[in-house]
Every structure is written in C-alpha cells, then in structure tokens.
C-alpha positions as CSV (number, residue, x, y, z in Angstrom):
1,X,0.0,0.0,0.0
2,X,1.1,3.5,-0.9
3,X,1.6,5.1,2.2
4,X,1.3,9.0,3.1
5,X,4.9,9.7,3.8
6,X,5.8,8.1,0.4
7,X,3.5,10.5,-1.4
8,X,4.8,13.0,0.2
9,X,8.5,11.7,-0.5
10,X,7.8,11.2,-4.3
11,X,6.5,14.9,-5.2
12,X,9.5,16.3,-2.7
13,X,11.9,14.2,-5.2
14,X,10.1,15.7,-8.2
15,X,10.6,19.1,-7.2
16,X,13.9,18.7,-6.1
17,X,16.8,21.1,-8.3
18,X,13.9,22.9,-10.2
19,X,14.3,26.5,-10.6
20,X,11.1,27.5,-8.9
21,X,11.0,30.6,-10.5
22,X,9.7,28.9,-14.0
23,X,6.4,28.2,-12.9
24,X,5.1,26.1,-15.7
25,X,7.8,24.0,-15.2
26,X,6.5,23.5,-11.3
27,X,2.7,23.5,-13.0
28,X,3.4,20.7,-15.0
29,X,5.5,18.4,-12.3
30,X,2.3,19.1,-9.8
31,X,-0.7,18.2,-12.3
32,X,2.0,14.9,-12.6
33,X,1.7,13.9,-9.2
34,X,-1.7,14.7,-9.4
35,X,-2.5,12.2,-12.1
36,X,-0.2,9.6,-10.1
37,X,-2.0,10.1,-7.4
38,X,-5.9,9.5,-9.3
39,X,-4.5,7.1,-10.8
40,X,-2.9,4.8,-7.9
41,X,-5.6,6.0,-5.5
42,X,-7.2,2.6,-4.8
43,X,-3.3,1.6,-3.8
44,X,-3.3,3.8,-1.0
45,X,-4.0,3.1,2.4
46,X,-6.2,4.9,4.5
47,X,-3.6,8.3,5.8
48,X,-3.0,8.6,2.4
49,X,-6.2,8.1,0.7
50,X,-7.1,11.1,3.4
51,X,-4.6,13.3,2.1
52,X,-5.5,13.4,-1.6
53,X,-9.4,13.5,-1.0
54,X,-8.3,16.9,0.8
55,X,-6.1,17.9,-1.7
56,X,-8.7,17.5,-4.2
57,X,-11.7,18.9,-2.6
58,X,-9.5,22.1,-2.1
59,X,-8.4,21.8,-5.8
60,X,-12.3,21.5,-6.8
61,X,-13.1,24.9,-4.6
62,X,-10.7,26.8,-5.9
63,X,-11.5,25.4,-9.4
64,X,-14.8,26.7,-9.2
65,X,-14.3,29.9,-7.6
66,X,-12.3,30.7,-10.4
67,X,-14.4,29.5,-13.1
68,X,-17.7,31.4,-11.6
69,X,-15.2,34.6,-11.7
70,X,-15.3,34.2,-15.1
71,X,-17.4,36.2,-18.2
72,X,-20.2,34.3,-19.2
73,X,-19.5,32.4,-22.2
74,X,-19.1,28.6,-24.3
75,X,-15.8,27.7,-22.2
76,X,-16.9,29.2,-18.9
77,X,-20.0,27.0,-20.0
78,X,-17.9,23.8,-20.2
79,X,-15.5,23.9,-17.7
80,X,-19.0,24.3,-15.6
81,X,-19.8,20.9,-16.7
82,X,-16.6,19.4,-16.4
83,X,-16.8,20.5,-12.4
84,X,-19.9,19.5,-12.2
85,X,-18.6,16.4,-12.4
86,X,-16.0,16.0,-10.6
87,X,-18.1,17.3,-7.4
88,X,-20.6,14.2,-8.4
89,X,-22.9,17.4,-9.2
90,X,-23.6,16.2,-13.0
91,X,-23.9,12.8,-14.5
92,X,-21.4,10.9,-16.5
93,X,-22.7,8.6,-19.6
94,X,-20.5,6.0,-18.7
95,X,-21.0,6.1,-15.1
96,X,-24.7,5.6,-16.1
97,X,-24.0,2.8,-18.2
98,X,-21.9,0.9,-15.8
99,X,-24.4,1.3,-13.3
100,X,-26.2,-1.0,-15.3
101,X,-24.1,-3.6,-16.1
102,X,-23.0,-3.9,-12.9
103,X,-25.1,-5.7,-9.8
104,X,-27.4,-3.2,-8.3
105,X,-25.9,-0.9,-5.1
106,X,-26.1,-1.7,-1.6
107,X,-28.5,0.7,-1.2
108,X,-31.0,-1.0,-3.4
109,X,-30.3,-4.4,-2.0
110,X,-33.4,-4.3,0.8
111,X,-35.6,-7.3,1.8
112,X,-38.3,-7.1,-0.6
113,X,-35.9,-6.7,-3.7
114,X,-33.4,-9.6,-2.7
115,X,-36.9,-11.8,-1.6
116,X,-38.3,-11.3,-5.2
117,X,-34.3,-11.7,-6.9
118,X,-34.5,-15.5,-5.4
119,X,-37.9,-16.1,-6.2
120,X,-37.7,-14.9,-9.8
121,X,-34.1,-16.3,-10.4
122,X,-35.2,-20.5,-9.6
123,X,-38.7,-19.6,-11.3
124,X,-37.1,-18.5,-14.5
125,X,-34.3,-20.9,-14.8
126,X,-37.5,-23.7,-14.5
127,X,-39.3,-21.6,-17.3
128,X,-36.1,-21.3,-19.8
129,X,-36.1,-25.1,-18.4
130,X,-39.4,-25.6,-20.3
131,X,-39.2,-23.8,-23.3
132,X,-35.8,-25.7,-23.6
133,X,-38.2,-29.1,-23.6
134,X,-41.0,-27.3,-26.3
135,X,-38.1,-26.3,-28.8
136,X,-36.4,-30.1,-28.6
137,X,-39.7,-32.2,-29.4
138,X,-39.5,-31.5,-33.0
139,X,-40.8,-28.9,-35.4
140,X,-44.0,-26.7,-34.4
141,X,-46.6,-25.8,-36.6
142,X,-48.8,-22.8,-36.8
143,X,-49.7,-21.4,-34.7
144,X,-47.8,-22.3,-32.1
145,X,-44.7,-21.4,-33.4
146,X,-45.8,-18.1,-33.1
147,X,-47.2,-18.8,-29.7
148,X,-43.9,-20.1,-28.6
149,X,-42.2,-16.9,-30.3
150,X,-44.3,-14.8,-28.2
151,X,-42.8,-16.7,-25.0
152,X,-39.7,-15.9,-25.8
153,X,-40.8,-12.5,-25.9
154,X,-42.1,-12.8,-22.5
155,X,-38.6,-14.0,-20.9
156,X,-36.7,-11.3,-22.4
157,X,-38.6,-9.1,-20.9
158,X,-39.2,-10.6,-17.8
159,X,-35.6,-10.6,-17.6
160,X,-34.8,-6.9,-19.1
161,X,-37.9,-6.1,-16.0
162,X,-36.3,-7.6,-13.3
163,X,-32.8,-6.0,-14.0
164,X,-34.2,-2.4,-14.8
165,X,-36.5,-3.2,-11.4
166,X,-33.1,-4.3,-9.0
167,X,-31.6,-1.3,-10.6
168,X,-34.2,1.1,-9.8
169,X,-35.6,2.2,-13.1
170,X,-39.1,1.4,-12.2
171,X,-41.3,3.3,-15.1
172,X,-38.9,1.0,-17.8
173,X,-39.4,-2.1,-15.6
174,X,-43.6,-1.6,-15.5
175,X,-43.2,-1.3,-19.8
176,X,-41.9,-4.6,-20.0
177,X,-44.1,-6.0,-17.6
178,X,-46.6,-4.6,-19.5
179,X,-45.4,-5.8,-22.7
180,X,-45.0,-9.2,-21.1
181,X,-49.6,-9.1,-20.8
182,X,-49.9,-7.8,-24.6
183,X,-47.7,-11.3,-25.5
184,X,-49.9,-13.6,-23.1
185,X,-53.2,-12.0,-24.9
186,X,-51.8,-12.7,-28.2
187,X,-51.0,-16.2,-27.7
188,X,-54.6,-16.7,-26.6
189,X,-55.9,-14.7,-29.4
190,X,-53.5,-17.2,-32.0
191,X,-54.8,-20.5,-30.0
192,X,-58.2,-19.3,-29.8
193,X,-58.7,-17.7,-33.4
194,X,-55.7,-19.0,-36.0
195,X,-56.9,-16.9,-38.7
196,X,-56.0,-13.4,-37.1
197,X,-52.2,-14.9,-38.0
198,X,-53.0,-13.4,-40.9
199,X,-53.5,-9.8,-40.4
200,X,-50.9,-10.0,-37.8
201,X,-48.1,-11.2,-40.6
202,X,-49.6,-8.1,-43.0
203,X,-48.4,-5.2,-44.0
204,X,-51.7,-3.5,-43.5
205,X,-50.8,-1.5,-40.2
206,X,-54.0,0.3,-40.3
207,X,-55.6,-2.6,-39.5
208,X,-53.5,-4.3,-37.7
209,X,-54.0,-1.6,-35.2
210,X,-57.9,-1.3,-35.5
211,X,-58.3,-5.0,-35.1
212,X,-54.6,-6.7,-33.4
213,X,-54.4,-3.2,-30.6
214,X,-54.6,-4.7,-26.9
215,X,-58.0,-3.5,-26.1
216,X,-59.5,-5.1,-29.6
217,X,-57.8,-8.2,-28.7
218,X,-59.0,-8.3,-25.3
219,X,-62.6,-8.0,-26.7
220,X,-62.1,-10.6,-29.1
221,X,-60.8,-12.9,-26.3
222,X,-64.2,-11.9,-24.4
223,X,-63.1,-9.8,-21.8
224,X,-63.5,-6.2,-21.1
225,X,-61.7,-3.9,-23.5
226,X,-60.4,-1.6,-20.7
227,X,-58.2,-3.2,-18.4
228,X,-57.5,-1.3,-15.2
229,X,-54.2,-2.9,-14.6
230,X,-52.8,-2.3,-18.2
231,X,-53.6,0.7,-18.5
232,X,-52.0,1.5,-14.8
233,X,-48.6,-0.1,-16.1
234,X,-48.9,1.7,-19.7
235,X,-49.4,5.2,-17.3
236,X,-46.8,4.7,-15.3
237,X,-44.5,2.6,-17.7
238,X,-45.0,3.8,-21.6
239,X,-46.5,7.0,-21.8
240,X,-45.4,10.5,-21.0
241,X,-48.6,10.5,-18.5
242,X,-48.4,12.7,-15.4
243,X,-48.2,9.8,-13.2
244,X,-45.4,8.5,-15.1
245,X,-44.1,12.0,-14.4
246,X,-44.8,11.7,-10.6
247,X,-42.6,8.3,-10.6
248,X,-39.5,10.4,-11.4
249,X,-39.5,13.3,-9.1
250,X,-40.1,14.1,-5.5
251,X,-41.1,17.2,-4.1
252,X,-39.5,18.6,-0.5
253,X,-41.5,18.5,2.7
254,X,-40.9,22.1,3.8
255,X,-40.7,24.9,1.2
256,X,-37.5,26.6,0.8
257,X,-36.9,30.3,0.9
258,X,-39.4,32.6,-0.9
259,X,-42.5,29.4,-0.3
260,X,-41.8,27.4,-3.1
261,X,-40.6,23.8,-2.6
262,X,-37.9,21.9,-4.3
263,X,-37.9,19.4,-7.1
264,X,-36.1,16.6,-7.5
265,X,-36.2,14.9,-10.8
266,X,-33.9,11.5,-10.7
267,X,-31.7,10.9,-13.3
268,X,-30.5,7.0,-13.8
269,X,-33.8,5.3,-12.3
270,X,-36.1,6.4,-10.1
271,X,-36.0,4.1,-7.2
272,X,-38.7,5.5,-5.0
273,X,-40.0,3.0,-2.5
274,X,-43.3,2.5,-3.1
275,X,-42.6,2.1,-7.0
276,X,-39.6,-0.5,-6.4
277,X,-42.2,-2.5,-4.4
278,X,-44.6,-2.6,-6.7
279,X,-42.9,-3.3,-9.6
280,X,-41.1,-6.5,-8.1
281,X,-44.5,-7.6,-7.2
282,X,-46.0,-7.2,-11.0
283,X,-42.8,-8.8,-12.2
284,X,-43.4,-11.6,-10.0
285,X,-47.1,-12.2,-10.9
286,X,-45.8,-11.6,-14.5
287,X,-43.8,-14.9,-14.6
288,X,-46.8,-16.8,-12.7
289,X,-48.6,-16.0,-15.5
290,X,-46.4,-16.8,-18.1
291,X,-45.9,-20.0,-16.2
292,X,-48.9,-20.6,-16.2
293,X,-50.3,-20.0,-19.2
294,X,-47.5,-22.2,-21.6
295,X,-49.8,-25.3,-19.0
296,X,-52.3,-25.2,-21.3
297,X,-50.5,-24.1,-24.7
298,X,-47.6,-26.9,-24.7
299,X,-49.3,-29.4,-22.8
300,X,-48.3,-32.2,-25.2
301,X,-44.6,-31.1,-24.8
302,X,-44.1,-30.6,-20.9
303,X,-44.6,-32.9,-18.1
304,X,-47.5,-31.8,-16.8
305,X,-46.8,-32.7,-13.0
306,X,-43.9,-30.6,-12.8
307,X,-44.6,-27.9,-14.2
308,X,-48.0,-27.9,-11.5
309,X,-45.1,-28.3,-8.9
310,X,-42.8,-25.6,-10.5
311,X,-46.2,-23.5,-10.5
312,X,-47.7,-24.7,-7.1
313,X,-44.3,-23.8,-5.6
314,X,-44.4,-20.1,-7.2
315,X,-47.5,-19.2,-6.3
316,X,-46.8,-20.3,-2.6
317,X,-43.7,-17.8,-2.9
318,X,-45.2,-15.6,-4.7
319,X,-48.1,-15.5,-2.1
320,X,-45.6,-15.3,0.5
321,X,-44.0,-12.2,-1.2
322,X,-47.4,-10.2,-1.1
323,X,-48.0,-11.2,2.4
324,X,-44.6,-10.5,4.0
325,X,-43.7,-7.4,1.8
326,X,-47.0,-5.7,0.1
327,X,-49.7,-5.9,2.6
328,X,-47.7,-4.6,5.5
329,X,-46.5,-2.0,3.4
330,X,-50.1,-1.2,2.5
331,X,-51.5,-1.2,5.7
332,X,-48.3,0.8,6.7
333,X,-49.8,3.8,4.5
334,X,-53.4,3.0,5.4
335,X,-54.4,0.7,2.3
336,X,-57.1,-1.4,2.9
337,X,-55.7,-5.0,2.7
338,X,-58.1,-8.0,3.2
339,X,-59.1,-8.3,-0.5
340,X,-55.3,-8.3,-1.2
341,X,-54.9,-10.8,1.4
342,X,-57.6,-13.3,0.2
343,X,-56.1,-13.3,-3.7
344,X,-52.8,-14.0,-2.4
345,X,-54.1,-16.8,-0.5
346,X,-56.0,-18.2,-3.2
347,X,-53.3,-18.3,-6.0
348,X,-51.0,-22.0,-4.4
349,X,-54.8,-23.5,-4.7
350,X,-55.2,-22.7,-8.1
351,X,-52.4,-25.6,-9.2
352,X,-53.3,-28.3,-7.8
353,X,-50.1,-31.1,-7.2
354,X,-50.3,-34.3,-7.9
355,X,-50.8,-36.4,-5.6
C-alpha cells in the first residue's frame, strides 16, 4: 500500500533542483503527481487516501471559484460541466451505463428486492427449463410457433424487467411488464382464433391496429376492453402521463426560501420506495402467468406434473411475497388489505399437485 509519507516523498523528489522561478515547469511536475496520485488512488491506504481527498476537494473549490469569476461564455460553459462532475454534481454517460451492467448498489439491495431476486431467479431458470423441452420435441406448426415466439418474448422481458427493477428504473421495468400481458393475450388470441395470424403477418398497419391493438384483442378474447391494470402499467411505464411523471420526481416537505418547494427529478432510475415495491410484485405475478399459461398451450410437450409443482411452488412464494412485503406496506400507508390478502391466499390452490 502507498503510504502517506511516500507521497509525500515522491512529489519532494520531483521538485527537487527545479528553478522555482519557472512556474510552468512546477505546474506541470504538480498536475503529474496529481494524475499519479488519481490514478494509484485505490493503492493507498487509509492516511494517504485522506490526504489526496483533501487535496482535491480544495483543488475543486478553488477550481470553481475561479471558473464562476469568469465572463459568461461557451468555455466558462464547459469547464462548468466538467466541475460538475467532478463534485458528483452532474452525471457521467458512462458512469450511467456501468451502473447498469453492474449488480445493483447496496443501497437497493433491501428485503423485498433480494426476496423477489431469489424467487424470480429459480422460477425463470424452471421456465427457460421448459421452453428448452418445447423447442427439442421437434418442429411446431402454426400457430404455435408463433405462440412459442411470443414466449420468448415474454422471458426477455421478464428478464430486461427484473434488472431495470433491482436497478431502480421502475417506469422501464412496468413497460416490459406490461409488454409481457400484450404477449400472453396474443397467444390466446392465435390459440383461440388462428386466422388473425393473418393480419398480424400483413403489411396492413391500419388494420393491424384497429383490429390486433390490446383492447380489440382483449374483446375478441371476451373480456373487457379496458383493463385497469394495463392501463396502470402503460401510465406509469409507456407514456409521457403525469403519473409517469410523478414516478420520477419528488417534491420537498418544507418549502425553501421565498415558499416554493424543491424538485427533485432523478436521473439513472427512479427508485422511489413505493414504485420498487410494486414493480417486483408485478414482475413476479408476471412470470406466474407466463408460467402458467405455456400449462395449457404446450401441454403435449411438458410434463405436466412438474410444471403444476414448478407453478404450485411459485404461487406459494409468490403468495408469501405479497404477504410478508406488500400488505404490511399497505396497511403501513393505510391501504385497505383484506381483498389483497384473500387473492394471495387463493393463488397456491389454483395448481393443484399431484398427488
């Protein structure tokens, strides 16, 4: 480990015999040790690692006292940004991006997000387990090659869901789930009523959308056209609504000065509580359903008693989930709970095991 002393040692060597009267010369020998010192930072031990964060944070005051001094302008503009930055006062592309392709922060890592990571890892590795048995019995015909298509689509966004969800981008996670109940309708629609294949396949967009749109193919299917809970993910998940807009800001309890109050809009997810909750729980009841409705379209492919037991044993999680995470919550912020409670009851008896 790089220890203070030897910092200290190393820049006294490198400014040892300079004529300190040429100060670019000093300049340049300083922004040296500086980069040495950024760049071997994680070498450091702790006295050390002390030392340059005050160095710097002294370096990023004065920095910015000089660059407010200055006329307005593009490079007074830029160099704003550029501190910005380095204060951890403006976001970074990259830091965005690696955000994401790394396993969510600690801070996201609470009981009701790591509950629903375990239950949705063993419950999707059993699904990818049973589309791996539908694709190896030979070829499939129309139109369940289309069906099993649309499952596909359903994992991929189950999974893109769950890792936008553990990563706190909840209005992106609520689109896929969403997209996840447009797939599930189709494949009905396509069991149910082959020859809308058809259309669907067309070029005839117009039509596609006044007769293959989700609330025409909920009709068809014989249900209501208006769906409460689509249209509560499409809200908060796919349009530019205002409660899509509420999901990505938060507002101050006390006003500042002058009476107005301060707004917070998030930038790289917006992990509010509430939202996080729910959309694990959606996610969850997501893959149930796409559990459970391949049952009944690849029933000639699967062996039916396990995948009642893969099922069963969701729903019991799953139920568990609500139970231990959503209803407390609920009643926490004075939600009525008992119809809540009944459903999740209900769902382990709705796949029965054999015996």
């Amino acid at each position: 480990m790089i220890t203070k002393a030897e910092l200290a040692d190393r820049l006294h060597k490198s400014l040892t015999g300079l004529k300190l009267i040429n100060p670019k010369v000093v300049s340049e020998k300083l922004r040296d040790h500086l980069v040495y010192c950024h760049k071997h930072y994680d070498e450091m031990d702790a006295d050390a690692k002390d030392e340059v964060d005050k160095v710097f944070e002294a370096l990023k005051v004065t920095a910015g006292e000089v660059i407010q001094a200055m006329p307005e302008s593009l490079p007074k503009r830029k160099l704003l940004r550029e501190h910005a930055k380095v204060s951890g006062k403006h976001h970074r592309a990259t830091d965005l991006l690696s955000i994401l392709e790394q396993p969510p922060v600690e801070k996201l890592k609470v009981p009701f997000t790591t509950d629903a990571r375990s239950i949705f890892l063993e419950s999707a590795q059993q699904l990818l387990d049973f589309v791996y048995d539908i694709k190896t019995r030979g070829s499939l015909k129309s139109p369940f090659h289309v069906c099993f298509s649309l499952f596909i689509q359903c994992v991929d966004d189950l999974l893109a869901g769950m890792h936008l969800a553990q990563h706190g981008y909840c209005p992106q996670a609520y689109a896929h789930t969403r997209s996840v109940l447009e797939c599930l309708d189709k494949i009905d629609l396509f069991v149910q009523q082959p020859q809308w294949l058809t259309l669907w396949a067309s070029d005839d967009e117009r039509e596609i959308i006044n007769e293959l749109r989700p609330s025409a193919v909920r009709e068809k299917l014989g249900n209501p056209r208006r769906d409460p809970f689509y249209n509560f993910l499409s809200q908060l998940g796919s349009h530019a609504s205002f409660k899509a807009f509420q999901a990505r800001v938060a507002v101050s309890r006390e006003p500042a000065e002058g009476g107005r109050r301060k707004l917070v809009v998030w930038v790289g997810g917006s992990p509010q509580e509430h939202h996080m909750l729910w959309v694990h729980t959606y996610i969850l009841h997501a893959l149930l359903s796409v559990m459970a409705k391949i049952i009944g379209v690849f029933e000639d492919r699967l062996d039916q008693a396990e995948i009642l037991v893969a099922c069963g044993t969701l729903a019991e999680r799953f139920s568990k989930y609500v139970l231990d995470h959503l209803v407390p919550w609920s009643k926490k912020n004075g939600i009525p709970t008992d119809e809540l409670e009944r459903e999740a009851r209900r769902w382990p008896a709705q796949f029965v095991r054999p015996e």
